[in-house]
GUKERO-160906 format. One record per residue (C-alpha): residue in one letter; x, y, z. Coordinates in nm, 3 decimals, decimal comma. Each point is the difference from the previous one (the first is absolute). Layout:
! residues N
PT;res;px;py;pz
PT;a;X;Y;Z
...
END
This chain:
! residues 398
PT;res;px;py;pz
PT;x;0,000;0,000;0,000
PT;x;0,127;0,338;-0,079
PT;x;-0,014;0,267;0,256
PT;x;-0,257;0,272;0,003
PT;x;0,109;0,289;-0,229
PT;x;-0,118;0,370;-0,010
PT;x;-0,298;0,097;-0,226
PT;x;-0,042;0,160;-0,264
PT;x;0,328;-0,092;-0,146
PT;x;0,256;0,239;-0,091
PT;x;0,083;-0,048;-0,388
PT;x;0,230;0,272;-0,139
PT;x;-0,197;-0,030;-0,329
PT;x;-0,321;0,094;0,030
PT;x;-0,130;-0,142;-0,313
PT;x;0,135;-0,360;0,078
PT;x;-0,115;-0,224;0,280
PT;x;0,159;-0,041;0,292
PT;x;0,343;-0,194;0,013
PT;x;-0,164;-0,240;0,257
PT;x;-0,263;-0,124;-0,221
PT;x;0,228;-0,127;-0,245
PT;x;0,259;-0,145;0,263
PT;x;-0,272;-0,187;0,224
PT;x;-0,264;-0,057;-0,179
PT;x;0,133;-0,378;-0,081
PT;x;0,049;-0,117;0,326
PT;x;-0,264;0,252;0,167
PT;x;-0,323;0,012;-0,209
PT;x;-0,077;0,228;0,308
PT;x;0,215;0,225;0,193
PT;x;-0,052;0,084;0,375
PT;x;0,031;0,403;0,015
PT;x;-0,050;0,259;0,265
PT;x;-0,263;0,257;-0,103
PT;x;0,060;0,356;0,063
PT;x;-0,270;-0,058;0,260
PT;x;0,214;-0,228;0,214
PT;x;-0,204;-0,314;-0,087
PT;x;0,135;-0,291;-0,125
PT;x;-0,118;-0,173;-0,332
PT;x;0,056;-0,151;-0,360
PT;x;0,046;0,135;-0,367
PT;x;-0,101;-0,229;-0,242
PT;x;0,277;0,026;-0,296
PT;x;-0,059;-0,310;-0,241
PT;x;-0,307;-0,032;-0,257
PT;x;-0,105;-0,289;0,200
PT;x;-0,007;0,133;0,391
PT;x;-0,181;0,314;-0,153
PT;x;-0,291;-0,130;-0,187
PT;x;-0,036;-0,196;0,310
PT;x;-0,034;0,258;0,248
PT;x;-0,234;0,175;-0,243
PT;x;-0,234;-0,279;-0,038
PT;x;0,018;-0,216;0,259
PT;x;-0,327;0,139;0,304
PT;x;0,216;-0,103;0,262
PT;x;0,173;0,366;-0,112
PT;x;-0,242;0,248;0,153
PT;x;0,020;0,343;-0,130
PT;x;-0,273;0,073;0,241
PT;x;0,219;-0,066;0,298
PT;x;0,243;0,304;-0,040
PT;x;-0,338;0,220;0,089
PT;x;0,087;-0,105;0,323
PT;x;0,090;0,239;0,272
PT;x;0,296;-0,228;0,070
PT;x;0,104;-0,082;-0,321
PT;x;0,330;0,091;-0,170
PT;x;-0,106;0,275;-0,225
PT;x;0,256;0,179;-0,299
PT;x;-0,237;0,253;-0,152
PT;x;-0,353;0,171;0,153
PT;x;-0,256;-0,232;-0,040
PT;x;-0,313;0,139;-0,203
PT;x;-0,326;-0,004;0,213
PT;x;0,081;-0,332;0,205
PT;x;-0,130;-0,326;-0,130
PT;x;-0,239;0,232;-0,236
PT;x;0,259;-0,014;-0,278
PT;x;-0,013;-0,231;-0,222
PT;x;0,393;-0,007;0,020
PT;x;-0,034;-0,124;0,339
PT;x;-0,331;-0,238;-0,018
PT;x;-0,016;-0,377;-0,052
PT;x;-0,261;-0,207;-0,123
PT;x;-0,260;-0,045;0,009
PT;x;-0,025;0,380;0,040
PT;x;0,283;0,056;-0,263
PT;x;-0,208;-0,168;-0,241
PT;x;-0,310;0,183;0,097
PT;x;0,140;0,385;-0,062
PT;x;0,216;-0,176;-0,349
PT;x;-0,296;-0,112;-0,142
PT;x;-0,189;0,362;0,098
PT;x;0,267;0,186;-0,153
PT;x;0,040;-0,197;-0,261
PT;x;-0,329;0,105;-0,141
PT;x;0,190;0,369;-0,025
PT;x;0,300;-0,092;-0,050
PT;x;0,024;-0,199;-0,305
PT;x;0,201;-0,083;-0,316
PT;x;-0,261;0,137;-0,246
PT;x;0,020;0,340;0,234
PT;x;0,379;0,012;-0,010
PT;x;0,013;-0,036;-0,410
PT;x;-0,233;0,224;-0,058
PT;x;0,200;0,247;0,219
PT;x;0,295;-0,097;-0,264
PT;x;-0,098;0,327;-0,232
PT;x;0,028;0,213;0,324
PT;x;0,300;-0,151;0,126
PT;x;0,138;0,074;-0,355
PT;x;-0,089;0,376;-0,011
PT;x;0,158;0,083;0,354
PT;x;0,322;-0,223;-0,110
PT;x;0,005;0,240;-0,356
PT;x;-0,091;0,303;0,252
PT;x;0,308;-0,060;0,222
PT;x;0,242;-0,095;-0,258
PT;x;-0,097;0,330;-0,242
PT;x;0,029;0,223;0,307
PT;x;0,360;-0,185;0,061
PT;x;0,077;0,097;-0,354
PT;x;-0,053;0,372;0,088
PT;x;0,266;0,030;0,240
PT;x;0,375;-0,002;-0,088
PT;x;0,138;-0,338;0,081
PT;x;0,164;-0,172;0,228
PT;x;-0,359;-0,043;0,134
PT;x;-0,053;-0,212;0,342
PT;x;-0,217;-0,328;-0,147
PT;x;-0,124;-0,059;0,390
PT;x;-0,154;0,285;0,039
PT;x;-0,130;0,071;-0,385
PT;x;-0,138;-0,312;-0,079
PT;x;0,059;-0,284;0,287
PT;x;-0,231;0,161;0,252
PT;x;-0,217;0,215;-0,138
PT;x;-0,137;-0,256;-0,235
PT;x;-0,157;-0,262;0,243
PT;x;-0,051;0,253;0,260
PT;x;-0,249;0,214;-0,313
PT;x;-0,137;-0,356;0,001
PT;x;-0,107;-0,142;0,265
PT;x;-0,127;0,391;0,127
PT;x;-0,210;0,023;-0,328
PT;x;-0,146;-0,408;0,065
PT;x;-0,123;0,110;0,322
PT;x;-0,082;0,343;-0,014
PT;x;0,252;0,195;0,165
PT;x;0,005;0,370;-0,136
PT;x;0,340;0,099;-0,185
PT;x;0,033;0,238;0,265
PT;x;0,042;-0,217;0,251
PT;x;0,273;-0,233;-0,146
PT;x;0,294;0,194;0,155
PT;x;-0,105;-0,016;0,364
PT;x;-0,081;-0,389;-0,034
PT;x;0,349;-0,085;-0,154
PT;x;0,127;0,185;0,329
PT;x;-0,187;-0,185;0,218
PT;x;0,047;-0,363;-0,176
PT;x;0,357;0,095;-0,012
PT;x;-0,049;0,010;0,383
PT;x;-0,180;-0,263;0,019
PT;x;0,231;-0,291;-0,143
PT;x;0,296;0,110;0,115
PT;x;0,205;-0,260;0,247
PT;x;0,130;0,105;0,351
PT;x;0,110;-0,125;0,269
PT;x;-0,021;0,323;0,220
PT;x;-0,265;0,122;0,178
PT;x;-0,013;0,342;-0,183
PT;x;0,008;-0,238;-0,336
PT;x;-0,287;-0,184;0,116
PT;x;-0,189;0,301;0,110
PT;x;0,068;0,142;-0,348
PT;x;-0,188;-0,266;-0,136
PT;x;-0,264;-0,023;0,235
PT;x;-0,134;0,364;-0,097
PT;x;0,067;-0,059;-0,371
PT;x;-0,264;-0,250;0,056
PT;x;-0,210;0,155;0,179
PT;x;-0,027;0,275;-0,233
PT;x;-0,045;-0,226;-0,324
PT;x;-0,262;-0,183;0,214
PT;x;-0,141;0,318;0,086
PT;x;0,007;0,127;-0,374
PT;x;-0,189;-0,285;-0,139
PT;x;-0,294;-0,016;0,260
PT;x;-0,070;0,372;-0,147
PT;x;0,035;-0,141;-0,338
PT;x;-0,267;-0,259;0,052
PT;x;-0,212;0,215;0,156
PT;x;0,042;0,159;-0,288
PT;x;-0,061;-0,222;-0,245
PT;x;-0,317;-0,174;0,216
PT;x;-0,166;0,347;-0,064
PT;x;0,090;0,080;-0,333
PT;x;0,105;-0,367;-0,199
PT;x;0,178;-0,019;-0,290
PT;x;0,163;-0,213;-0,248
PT;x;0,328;-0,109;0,210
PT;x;0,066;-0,284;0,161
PT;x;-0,027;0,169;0,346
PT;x;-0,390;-0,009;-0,085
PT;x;0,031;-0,296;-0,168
PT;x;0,116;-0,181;0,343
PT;x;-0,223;0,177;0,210
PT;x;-0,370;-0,161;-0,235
PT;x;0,225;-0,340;-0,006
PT;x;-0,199;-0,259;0,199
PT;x;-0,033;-0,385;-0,074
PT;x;-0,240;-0,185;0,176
PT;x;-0,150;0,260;0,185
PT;x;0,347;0,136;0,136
PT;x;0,187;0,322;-0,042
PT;x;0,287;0,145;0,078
PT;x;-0,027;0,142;0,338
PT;x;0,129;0,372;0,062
PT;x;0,338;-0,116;0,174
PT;x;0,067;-0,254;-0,245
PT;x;-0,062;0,243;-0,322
PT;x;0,269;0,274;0,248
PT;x;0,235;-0,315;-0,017
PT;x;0,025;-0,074;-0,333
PT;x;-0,027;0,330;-0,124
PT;x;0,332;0,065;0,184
PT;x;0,163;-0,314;-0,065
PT;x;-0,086;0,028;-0,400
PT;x;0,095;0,337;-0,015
PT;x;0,370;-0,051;0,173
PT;x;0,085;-0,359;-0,157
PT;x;-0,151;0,134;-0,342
PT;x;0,215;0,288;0,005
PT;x;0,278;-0,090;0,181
PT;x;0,088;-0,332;-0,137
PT;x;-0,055;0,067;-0,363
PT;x;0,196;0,340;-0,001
PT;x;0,346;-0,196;0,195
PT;x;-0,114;-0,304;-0,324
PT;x;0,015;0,263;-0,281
PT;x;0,316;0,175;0,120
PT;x;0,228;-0,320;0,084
PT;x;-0,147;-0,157;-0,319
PT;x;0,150;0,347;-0,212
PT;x;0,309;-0,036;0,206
PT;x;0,076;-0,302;-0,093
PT;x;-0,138;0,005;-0,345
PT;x;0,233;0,325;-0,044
PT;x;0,270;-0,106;0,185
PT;x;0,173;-0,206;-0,277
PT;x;-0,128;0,174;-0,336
PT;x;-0,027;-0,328;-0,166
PT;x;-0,301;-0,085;0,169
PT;x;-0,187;0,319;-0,079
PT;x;0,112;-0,075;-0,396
PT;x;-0,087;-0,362;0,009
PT;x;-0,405;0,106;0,135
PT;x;0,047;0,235;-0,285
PT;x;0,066;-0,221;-0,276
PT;x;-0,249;-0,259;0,172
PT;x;-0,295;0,227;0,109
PT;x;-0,250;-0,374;-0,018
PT;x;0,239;-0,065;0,280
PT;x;-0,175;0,251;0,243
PT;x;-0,199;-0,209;0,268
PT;x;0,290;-0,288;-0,004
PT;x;0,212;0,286;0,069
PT;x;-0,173;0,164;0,259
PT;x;-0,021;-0,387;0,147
PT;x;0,338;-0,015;0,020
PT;x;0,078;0,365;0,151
PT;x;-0,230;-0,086;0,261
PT;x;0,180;-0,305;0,113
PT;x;0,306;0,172;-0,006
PT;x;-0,110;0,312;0,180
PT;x;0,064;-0,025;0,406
PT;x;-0,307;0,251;0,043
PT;x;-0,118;-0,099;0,362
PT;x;0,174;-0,187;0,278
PT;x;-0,315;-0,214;0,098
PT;x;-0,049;0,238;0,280
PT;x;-0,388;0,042;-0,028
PT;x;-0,040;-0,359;-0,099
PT;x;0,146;-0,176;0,359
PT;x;-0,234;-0,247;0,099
PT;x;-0,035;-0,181;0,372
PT;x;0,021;-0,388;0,041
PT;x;-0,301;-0,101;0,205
PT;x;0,134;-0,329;0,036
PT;x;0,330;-0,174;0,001
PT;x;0,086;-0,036;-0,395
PT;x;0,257;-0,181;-0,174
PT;x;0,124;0,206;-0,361
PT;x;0,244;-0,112;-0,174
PT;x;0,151;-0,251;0,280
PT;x;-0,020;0,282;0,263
PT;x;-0,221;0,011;0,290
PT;x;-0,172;0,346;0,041
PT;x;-0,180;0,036;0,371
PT;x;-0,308;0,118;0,080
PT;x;0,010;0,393;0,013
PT;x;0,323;0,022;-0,234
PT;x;-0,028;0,275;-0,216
PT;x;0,107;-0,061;-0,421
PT;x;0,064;0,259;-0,193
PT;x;-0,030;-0,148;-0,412
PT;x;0,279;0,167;-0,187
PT;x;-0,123;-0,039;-0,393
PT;x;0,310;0,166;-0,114
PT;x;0,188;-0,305;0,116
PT;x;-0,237;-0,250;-0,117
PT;x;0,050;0,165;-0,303
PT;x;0,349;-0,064;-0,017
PT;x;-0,047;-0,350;0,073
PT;x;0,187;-0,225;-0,217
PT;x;-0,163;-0,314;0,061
PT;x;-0,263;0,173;-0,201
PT;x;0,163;0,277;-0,178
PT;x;0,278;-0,093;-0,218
PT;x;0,295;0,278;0,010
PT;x;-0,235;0,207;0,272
PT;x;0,243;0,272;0,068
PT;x;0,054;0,096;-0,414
PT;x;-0,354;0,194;-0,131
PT;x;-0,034;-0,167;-0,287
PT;x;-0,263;0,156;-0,222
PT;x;-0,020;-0,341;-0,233
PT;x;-0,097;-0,170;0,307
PT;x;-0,285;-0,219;-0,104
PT;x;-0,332;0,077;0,200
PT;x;-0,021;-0,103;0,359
PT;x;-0,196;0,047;0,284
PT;x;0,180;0,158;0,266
PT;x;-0,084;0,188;0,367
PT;x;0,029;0,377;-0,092
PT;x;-0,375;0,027;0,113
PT;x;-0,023;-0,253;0,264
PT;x;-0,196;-0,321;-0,012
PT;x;-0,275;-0,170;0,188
PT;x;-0,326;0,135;0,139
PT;x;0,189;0,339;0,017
PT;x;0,129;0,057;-0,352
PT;x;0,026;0,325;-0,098
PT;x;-0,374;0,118;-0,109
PT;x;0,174;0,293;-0,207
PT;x;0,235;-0,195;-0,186
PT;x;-0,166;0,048;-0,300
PT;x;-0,031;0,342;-0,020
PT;x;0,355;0,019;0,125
PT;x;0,110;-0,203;-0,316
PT;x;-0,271;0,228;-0,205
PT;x;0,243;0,299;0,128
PT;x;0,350;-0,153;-0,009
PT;x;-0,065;-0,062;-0,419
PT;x;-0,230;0,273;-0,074
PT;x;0,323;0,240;0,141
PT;x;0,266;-0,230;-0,196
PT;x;-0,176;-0,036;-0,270
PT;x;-0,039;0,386;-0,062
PT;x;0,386;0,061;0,081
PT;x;0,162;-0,212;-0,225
PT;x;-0,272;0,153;-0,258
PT;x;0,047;0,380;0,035
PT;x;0,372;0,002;0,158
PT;x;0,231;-0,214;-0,212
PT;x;0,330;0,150;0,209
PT;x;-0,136;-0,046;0,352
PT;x;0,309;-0,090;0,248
PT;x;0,144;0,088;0,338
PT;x;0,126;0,320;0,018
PT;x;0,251;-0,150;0,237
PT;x;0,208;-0,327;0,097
PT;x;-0,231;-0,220;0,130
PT;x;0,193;-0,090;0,311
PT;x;-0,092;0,377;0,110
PT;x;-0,369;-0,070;0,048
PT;x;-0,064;0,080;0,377
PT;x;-0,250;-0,214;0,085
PT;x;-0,265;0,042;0,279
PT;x;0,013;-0,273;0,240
PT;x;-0,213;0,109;0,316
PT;x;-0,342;-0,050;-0,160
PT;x;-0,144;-0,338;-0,012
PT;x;0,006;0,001;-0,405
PT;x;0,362;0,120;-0,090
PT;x;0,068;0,221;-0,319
PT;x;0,217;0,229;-0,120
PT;x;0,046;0,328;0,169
PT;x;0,061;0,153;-0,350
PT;x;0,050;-0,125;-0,339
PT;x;0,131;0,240;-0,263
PT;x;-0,096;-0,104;-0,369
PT;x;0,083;0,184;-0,306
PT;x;-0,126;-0,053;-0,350
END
């Protein structure tokens, strides 16, 4: 058994996993870590351990609502997020949202998603280059999003990227924590105006669309609608903006890559596949689940109460599944890999994260031919306090 080791890992590249995950995952499908918490648990690092903690009940997501419970990030609303519930109540508020949420909605937002993407990059165009691709492009698209698919006035989108900003980041201070605490409380506090708002005047978003779901004669109630309205508009934001700028790092980062999607532009989605294995976007952190009985994974024996955190970057680097994990290879034939969980709680956005990710390539290799970095990429600072790491800044050019 390998001794307990300090978590989050320290990686001096940001944009690769951990040195740990490669070293131990062998030998240690999961390795025993100290949290920043003080708590002692597991990170799952092979394909195998992590598909099991993600699908195997005996995992409770449910459990880290607990007062006691090991906790990395604020938890939305208690055991009323569905990031947080198990079944059967999981599959209750899925199948409710579902009837808002669903793959016919997200194409049809395609055209939209489009226009905002040809918005963003034309107003990039204006300016003199180098021009920061995080901050033109990476955030504001998803964030224009996911505020337009529920409802959220353009006016308001500044103050909510402050406070989700707030929200996800990871301490292990007290003023950290408190940090947090208010960002939440103020998104939570946001949103109950919103669907006040939206109860008294409905329109055609999927805010209103989630509050006239019902199925079988149940609705969302009012602190379940507050939790998911905060947990959609964080993860949709958050995640998808850290997947669109480490997928244009590393697409850019050897100019090869961004030639070879250009020559090959059928090769979008397999592309966009592939950049999402690659990508280390999120450290598992909001994914940790609590055994609620002694488990065995992968030949080790996880107690009852153990926290396990999944980290999908290193299942994605797995090479009992992936072969040459650690080279992004864009020929890579089509497989199905972690980059939006798996299990009860896969990502319900992935879709419209995907719809995002190409749309935004798609137009870029299109309308600028010359895009690169407007500087070595080993001089990317990289932001590595929030619980979905990107870069700080990334200078293109074209």
């Amino acid at each position: 058994m390998t001794e307990a080791r300090p978590f989050p890992f320290v990686t001096p590249d940001p944009s690769q996993p951990p040195a740990e995950y490669g070293e131990l995952r062998a030998d240690h499908p999961l390795i025993p870590v100290v949290l920043p918490t003080g708590h002692h648990g597991w990170v799952a690092v092979s394909y195998a351990a992590v598909r099991q903690v993600c699908t195997d009940e005996r995992f409770s997501k449910n459990a880290v609502t607990r007062p006691d419970a090991p906790k990395l990030l604020p938890i939305a609303r208690g055991s009323k997020s569905i990031v947080t519930m198990d079944p059967p109540e999981h599959t209750r508020m899925r199948r409710l949202i579902g009837r808002a949420f669903t793959a016919r909605r997200v194409e049809e937002l395609r055209p939209r998603v489009r226009e905002i993407a040809v918005g963003l990059i034309e107003a990039m165009e204006r300016t003199d280059p180098p021009a920061d691709a995080v901050e033109a492009l990476a955030m504001p698209l998803p964030m224009t999003v996911i505020c337009e698919l529920l409802g959220v006035p353009v006016d308001d989108q500044a103050e909510f990227r402050g406070w989700s900003d707030g929200f996800l980041t990871v301490s292990a201070t007290a003023e950290g924590a408190e940090r947090a605490r208010a960002a939440a409380h103020a998104l939570t506090g946001y949103l109950r105006g919103l669907i006040e708002r939206k109860r008294a005047a409905p329109a055609d978003d999927l805010l209103t669309g989630l509050i006239d779901a019902y199925e079988d004669g149940n609705r969302l109630d009012e602190e379940e609608l507050l939790a998911f309205g905060v947990t959609l508009l964080v993860a949709g934001y958050h995640t998808t903006a850290s997947a669109i700028s480490h997928s244009l790092f590393h697409l850019l980062a050897h100019a090869e890559r961004y030639g070879k999607l250009q020559a090959d532009p059928a090769a979008l989605a397999s592309t966009c596949a592939e950049l999402l294995r690659y990508s280390q976007v999120g450290g598992g952190f909001g994914s940790m689940r609590i055994a609620v009985a002694d488990v065995t994974v992968c030949g080790t024996t996880v107690r009852e109460g153990e926290p396990v955190i999944p980290a999908f970057g290193a299942a994605n680097r797995d090479p009992d599944v992936f072969a040459h994990p650690d080279v992004l290879d864009l020929d890579r034939p089509a497989q199905a890999n972690l980059a939006f969980g798996a299990g009860t709680h896969y990502c319900l956005g992935a879709q419209l994260a995907r719809t995002e990710l190409e749309t935004l390539l798609e137009l870029l290799i299109d309308r600028l031919p010359g895009l690169k970095l407007a500087v070595p990429a080993e001089q990317i600072e990289w932001n590595t306090s929030a619980a979905f790491t990107r870069p700080v800044r990334l200078p293109i050019e074209w």
